[in-house]
C-alpha positions in Angstrom: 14.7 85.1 91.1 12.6 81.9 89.8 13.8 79.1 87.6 13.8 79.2 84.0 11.3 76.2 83.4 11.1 74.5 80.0 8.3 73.4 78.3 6.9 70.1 78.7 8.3 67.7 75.7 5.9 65.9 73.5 5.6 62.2 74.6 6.8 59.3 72.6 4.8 56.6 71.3 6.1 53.5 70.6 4.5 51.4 68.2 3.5 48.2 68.9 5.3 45.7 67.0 2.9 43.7 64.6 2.2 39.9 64.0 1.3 40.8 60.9 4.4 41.9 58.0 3.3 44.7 56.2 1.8 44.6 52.7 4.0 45.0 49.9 3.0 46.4 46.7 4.9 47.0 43.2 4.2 49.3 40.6 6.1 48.7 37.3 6.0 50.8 34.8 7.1 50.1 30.7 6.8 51.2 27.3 8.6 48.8 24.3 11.3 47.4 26.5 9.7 44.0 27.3 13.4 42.2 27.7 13.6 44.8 31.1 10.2 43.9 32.4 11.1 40.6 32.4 14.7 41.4 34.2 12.7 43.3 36.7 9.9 40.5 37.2 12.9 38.2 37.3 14.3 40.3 40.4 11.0 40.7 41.8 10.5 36.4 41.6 13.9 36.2 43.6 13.5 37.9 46.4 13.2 36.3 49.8 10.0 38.1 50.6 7.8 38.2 47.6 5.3 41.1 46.7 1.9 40.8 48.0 0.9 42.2 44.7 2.6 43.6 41.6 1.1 46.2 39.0 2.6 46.5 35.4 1.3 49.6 33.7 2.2 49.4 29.8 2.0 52.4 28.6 0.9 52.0 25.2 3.8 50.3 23.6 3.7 46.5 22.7 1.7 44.3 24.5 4.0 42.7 27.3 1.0 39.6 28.2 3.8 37.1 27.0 6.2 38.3 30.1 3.8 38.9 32.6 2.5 35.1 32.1 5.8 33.8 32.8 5.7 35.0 36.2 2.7 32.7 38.2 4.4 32.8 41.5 3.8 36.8 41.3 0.3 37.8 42.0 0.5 40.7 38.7 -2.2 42.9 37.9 -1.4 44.1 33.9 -2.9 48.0 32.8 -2.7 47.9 29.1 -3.0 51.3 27.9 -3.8 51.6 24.3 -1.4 55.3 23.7 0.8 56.7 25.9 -0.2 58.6 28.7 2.8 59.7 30.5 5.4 58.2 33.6 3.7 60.1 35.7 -0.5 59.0 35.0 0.8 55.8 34.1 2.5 55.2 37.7 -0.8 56.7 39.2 -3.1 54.1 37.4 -1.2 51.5 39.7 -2.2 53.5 42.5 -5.5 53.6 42.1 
């Protein structure tokens, strides 16, 4: 009688750590509620690591230019849509 033999696990990679820290990227999304973009800029502007680049996608409400100036130390791309087009499109325009 032979030995039951297993099959041969899948080796392991280990990843290489970096020099490099990786890119971080925001996507903010608001319609009418300017006083919470700016809370959430504000939150972004505070942290220890800032974004390496923010989106704000207004979705067709009032323009929020006014906020998004405030906030120079934030590199902030701003998607003004003209009418709503939906969370979800309007999170995939910061994507793309």
């Amino acid at each position: 009688m032979q030995p039951k033999t297993r099959p041969a696990s899948p080796r392991i990679h280990l990843h290489r750590k970096s020099h490099t820290p990786p890119t971080i990227a925001i996507i903010v999304r608001t319609l009418n509620r300017p006083h919470l973009l700016q809370r959430a800029l504000c939150s972004l502007a505070e942290q220890k690591r800032l974004p390496d680049q923010v989106v704000v996608i207004n979705d067709g409400g009032e323009s929020v230019a006014k906020v998004v100036a405030e906030f120079r130390s934030l590199d902030i791309t701003l998607i003004e849509n003209k009418r709503s087009v939906g969370r979800a499109l309007a999170g995939n325009q910061g994507v793309t």
